[in-house]
C-alpha positions as CSV (number, residue, x, y, z in Angstrom):
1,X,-128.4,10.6,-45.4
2,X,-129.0,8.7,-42.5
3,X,-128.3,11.2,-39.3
4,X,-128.0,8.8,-36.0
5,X,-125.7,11.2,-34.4
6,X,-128.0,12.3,-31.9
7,X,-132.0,12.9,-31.8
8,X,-131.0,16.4,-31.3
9,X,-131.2,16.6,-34.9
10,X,-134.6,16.6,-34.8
11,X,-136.5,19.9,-36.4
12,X,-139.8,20.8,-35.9
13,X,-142.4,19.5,-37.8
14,X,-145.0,21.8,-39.8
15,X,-148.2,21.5,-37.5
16,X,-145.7,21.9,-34.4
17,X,-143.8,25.5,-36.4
18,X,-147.7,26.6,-36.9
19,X,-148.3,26.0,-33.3
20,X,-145.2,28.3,-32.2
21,X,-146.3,30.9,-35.3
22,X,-149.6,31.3,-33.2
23,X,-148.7,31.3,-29.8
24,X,-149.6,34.1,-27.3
25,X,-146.7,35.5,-25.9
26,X,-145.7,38.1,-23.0
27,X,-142.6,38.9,-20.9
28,X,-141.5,35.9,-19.2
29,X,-139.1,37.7,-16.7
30,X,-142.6,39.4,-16.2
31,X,-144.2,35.9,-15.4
32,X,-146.7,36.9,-17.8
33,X,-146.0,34.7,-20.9
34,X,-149.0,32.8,-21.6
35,X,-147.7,29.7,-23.0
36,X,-144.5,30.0,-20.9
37,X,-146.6,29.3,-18.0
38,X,-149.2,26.9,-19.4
39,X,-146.3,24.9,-20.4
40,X,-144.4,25.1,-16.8
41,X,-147.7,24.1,-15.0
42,X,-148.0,21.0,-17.5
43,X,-144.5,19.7,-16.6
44,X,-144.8,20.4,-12.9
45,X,-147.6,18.4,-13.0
46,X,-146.4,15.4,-14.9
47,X,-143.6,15.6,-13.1
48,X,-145.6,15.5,-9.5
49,X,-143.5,19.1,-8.5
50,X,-145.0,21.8,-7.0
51,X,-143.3,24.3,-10.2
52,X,-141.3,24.5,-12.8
53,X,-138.7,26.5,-15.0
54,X,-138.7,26.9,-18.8
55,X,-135.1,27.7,-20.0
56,X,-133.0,28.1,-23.1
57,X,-130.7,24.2,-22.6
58,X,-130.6,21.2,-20.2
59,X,-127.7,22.3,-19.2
60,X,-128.8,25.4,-17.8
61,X,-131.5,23.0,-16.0
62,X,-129.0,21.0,-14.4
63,X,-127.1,23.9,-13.5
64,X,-130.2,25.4,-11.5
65,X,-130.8,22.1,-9.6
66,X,-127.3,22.0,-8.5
67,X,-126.7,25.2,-7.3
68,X,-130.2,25.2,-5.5
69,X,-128.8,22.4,-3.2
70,X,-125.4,23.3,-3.0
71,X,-122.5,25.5,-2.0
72,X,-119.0,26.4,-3.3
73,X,-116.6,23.8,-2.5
74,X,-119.6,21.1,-1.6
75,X,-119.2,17.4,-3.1
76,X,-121.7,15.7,-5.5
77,X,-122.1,12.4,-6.0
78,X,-123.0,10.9,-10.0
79,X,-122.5,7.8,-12.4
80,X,-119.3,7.3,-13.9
81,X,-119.7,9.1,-17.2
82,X,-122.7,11.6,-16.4
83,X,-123.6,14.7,-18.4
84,X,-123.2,17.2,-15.9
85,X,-119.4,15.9,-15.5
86,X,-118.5,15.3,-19.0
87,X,-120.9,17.8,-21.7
88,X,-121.5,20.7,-19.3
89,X,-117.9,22.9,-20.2
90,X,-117.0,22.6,-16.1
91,X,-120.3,24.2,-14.9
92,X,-120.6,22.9,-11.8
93,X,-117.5,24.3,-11.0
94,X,-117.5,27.3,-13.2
95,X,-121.1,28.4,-11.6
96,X,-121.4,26.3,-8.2
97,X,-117.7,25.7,-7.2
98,X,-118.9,22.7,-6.6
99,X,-116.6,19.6,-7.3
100,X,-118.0,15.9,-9.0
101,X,-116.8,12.4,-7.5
102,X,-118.4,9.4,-9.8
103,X,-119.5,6.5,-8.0
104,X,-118.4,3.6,-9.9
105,X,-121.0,1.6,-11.9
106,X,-122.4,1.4,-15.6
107,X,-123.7,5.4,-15.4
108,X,-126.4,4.1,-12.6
109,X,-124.8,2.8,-9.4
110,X,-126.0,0.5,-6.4
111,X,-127.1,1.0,-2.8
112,X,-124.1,-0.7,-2.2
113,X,-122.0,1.6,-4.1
114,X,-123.3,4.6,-2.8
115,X,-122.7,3.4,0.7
116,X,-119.3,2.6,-0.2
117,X,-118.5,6.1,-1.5
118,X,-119.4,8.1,1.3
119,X,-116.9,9.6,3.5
120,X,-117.2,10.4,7.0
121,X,-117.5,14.2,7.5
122,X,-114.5,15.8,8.2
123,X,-113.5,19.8,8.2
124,X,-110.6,18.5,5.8
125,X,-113.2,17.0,2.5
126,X,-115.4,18.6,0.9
127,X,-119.1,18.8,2.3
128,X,-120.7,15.7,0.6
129,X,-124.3,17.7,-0.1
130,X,-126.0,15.9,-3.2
131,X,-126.5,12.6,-5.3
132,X,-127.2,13.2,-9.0
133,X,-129.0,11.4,-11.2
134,X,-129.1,10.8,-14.6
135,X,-132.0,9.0,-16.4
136,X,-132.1,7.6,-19.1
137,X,-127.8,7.5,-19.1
138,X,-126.7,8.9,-21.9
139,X,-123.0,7.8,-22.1
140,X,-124.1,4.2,-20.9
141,X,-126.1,4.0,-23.9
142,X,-129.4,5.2,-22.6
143,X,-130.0,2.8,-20.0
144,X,-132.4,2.9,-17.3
145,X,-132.2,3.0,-13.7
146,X,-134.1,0.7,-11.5
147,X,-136.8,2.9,-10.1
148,X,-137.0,0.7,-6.4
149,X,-132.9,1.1,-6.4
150,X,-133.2,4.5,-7.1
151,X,-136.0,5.1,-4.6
152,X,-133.5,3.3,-1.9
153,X,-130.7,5.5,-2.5
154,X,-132.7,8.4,-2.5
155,X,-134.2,7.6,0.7
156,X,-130.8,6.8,2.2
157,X,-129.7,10.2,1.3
158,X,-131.9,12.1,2.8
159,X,-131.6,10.0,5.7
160,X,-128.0,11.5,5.6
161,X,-129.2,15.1,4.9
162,X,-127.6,15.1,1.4
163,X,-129.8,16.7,-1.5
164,X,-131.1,14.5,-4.6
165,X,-130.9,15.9,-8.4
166,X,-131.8,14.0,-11.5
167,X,-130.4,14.7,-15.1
168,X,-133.7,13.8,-16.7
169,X,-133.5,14.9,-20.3
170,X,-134.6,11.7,-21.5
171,X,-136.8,10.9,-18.2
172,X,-139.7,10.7,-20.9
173,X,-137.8,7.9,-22.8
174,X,-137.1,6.1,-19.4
175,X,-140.7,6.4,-18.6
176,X,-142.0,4.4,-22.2
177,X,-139.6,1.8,-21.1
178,X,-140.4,1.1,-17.3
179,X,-143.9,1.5,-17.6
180,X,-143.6,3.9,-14.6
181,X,-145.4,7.1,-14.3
182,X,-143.2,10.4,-15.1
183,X,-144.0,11.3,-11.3
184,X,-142.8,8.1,-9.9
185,X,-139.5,8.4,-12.0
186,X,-139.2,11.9,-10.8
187,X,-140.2,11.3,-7.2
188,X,-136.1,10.5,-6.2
189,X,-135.2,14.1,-6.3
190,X,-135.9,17.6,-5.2
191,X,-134.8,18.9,-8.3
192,X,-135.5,17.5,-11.7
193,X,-134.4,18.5,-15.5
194,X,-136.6,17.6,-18.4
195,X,-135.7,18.4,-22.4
196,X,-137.9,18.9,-24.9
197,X,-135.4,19.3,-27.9
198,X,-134.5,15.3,-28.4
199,X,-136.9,12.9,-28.7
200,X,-139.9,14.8,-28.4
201,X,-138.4,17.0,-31.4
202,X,-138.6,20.6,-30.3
203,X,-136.3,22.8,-31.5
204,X,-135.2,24.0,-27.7
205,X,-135.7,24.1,-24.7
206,X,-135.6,22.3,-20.9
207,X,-137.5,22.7,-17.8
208,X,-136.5,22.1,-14.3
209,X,-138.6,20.9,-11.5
210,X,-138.5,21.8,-7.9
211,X,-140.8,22.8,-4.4
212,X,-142.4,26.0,-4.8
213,X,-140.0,27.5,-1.8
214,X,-137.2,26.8,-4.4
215,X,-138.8,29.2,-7.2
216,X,-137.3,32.6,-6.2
217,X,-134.0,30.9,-5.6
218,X,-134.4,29.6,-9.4
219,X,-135.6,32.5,-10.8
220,X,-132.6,34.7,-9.4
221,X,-129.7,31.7,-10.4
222,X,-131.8,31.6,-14.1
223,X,-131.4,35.7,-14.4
224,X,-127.7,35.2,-13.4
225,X,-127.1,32.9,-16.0
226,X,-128.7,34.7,-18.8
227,X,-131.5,32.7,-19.3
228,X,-134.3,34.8,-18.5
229,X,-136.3,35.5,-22.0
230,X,-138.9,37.8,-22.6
231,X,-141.6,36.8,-25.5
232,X,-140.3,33.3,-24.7
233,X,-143.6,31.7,-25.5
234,X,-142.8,31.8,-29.2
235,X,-140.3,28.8,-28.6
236,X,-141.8,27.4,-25.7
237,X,-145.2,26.5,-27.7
238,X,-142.9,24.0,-29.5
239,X,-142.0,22.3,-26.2
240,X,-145.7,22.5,-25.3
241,X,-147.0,20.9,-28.2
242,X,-143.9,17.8,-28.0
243,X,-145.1,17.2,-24.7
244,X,-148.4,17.2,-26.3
245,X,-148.1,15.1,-29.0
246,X,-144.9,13.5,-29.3
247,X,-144.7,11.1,-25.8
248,X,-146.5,8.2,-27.2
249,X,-144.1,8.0,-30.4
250,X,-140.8,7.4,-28.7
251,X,-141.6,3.6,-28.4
252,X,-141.0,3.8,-32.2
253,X,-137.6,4.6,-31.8
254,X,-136.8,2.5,-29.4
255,X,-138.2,-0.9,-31.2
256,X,-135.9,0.3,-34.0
257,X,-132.7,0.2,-31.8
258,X,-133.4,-2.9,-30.5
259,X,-134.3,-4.1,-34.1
260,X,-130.3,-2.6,-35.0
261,X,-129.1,-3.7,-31.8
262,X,-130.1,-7.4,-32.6
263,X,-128.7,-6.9,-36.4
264,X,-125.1,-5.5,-35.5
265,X,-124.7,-8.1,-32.4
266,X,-125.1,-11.0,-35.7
267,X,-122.5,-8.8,-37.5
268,X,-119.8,-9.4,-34.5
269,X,-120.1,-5.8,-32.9
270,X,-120.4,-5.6,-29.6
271,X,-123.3,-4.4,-28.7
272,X,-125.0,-3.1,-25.2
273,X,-128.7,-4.5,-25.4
274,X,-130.7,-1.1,-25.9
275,X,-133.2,-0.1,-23.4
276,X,-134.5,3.0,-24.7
277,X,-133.8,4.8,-28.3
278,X,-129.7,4.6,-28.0
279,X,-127.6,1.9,-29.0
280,X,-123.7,1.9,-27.9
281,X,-121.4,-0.7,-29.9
282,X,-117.8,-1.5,-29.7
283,X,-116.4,-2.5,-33.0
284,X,-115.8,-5.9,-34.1
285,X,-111.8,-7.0,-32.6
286,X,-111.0,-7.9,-35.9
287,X,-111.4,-4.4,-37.7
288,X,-108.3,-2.7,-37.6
289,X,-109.7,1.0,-37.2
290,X,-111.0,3.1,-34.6
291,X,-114.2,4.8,-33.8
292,X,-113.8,7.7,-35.6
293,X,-112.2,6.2,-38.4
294,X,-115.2,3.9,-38.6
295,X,-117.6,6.7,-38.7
296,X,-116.2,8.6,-41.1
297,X,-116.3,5.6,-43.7
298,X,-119.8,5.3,-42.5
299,X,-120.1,8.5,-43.8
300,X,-119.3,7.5,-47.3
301,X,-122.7,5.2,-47.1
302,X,-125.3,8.0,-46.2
303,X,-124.8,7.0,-42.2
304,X,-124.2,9.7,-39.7
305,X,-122.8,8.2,-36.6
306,X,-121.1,9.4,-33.2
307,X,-117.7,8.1,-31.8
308,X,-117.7,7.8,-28.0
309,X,-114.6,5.8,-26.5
310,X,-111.7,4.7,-28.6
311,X,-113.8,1.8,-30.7
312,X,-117.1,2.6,-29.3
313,X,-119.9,4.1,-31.1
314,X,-123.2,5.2,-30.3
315,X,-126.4,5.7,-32.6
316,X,-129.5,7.7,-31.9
317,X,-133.2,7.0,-33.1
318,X,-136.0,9.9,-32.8
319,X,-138.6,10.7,-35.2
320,X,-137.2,12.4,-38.0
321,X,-135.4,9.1,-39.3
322,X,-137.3,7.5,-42.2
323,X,-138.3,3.8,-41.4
324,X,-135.0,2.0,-43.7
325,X,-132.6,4.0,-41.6
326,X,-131.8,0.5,-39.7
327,X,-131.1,-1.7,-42.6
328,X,-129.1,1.1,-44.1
329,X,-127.1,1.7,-41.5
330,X,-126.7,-2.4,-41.1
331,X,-126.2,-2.7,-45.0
332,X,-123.6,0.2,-44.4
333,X,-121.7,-1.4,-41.6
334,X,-121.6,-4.7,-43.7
335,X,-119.8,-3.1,-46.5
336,X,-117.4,-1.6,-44.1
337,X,-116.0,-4.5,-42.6
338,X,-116.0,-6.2,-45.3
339,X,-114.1,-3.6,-47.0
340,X,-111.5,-3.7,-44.3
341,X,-111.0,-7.8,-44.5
């Protein structure tokens, strides 16, 4: 079986389960977790943040950087189709009271756009406060953002006193793809989420990135959402050793979605070049079935698949896939439209 559902499917491999086996631990809520806080100093730094904050999801990650820049009944600002909006079970309003507006686009949006969408300030709207960011996009099929459009946005504003957070839980795929440093791609926001449970194949676990006068703030909203851990370091040593070991083999999977991407465009899908290590493809017009049909007869053929949209699909690479999962999954998707002619 072929699992391109996500590259959270990932599990741990042995040296990285020996690695949390042997790691010295402490209470976190403490601050004195060893590896909890060798591995928040590493990220800060690669991130070019003054600290950082290990927690159980990227969700809870997002969830700190918007309520650090926010308050109930403030406005944010984010790409048509972003995480926080769509996969968070209403957090921002359920924790912040804070209410989303998408600014239209593919996921990213333009100077232009951004402009366009905001309002002047009246006592009758919502306080615009923050612009959110989410890189790579998952829902737009893991594209990535233009780091000199980005950096104009982000400039603009601050110009307008508006805070910056990016959804980076892929920032590390986004980085093997632009050639840019994790600190440049990090450098448009105050706040910034990391995960270590995708690509880089831990088995849990986000940090997220702010300036040190942020940390007590963080700590207290991280307590209040039940994510402060005590021997946490047990789990954490598996994000420690992904971010480690694992950064240099993402380009892997994303040669192999561009190797599927190429393969299902000749097979009449219609496919969204990949960028990174997800591929996003609309079904062929002819084939009289819709996404989730589709995946289920995938299913049949060994080839685990995610329905997005009404006919749109999207497929994940990461490490565990063994190295025929593309032509299976293109032998697979043959069969099925041939099968429905």
């Amino acid at each position: 079986m072929h699992d391109l559902r996500s590259d959270t499917f990932t599990k741990p491999s042995p040296a990285m389960r020996e690695a949390m086996a042997n790691a010295p631990v402490g209470d976190d809520v403490y601050g004195e977790d060893p590896t909890i806080n060798e591995l928040e100093e590493r990220v800060a730094a690669l991130l070019g943040k003054e600290s950082a904050l290990y927690v159980p999801a990227g969700t809870m990650a997002n969830q700190i950087g918007l309520a650090l820049q926010t308050r109930p009944g403030d406005e944010v600002l984010t790409g048509v189709g972003s995480h926080i909006s769509l996969y968070e079970s209403g957090g921002p309003g359920a924790n912040s009271g804070i209410l989303i507006r998408e600014v239209p686009g593919d996921g990213r949006f333009t100077l232009d756009a951004f402009e366009a969408a905001v309002r002047p300030d009246a006592f009758y709207r919502p306080r615009l406060s923050l612009v959110e960011f989410e890189n790579t996009h998952n829902q737009g099929g893991g594209l990535v953002w233009d780091l000199e459009e980005q950096k104009a946005i982000a400039e603009r504003a601050r110009e307008l006193g508006f805070g910056t957070h990016l959804d980076g839980a892929r920032l590390w795929n986004a980085a093997i793809q632009s050639g840019h440093s994790l600190a440049a791609l990090a450098s448009v926001a105050e706040t910034v989420s990391v995960c270590f449970s995708k690509g880089l194949g831990a088995p849990v676990g986000s940090c997220v990135a702010f300036p040190q006068a942020m940390r007590q703030d963080a700590l207290r909203i991280r307590h209040r959402l039940g994510g402060a851990m005590r021997q946490g370091g047990i789990i954490a040593a598996g994000a420690l050793f992904a971010v480690t070991h694992h950064l240099s083999d993402l380009e892997v999977d994303h040669q192999r979605a561009q190797e599927l991407g190429e393969k299902l465009t000749e097979l009449g899908f219609g496919v969204i070049p990949p960028q990174t290590n997800i591929i996003a493809f609309d079904l062929p017009a002819p084939l009289a079935m819709d996404g989730a049909a589709f995946c289920d007869v995938m299913k049949t053929h060994n080839i685990l698949l995610a329905p997005i949209a009404a006919r749109r699909i999207r497929a994940v690479f990461h490490r565990d896939l063994t190295t025929d999962a593309v032509q299976a999954t293109v032998d697979a998707a043959a069969k099925v439209i041939q099968g429905a002619e």
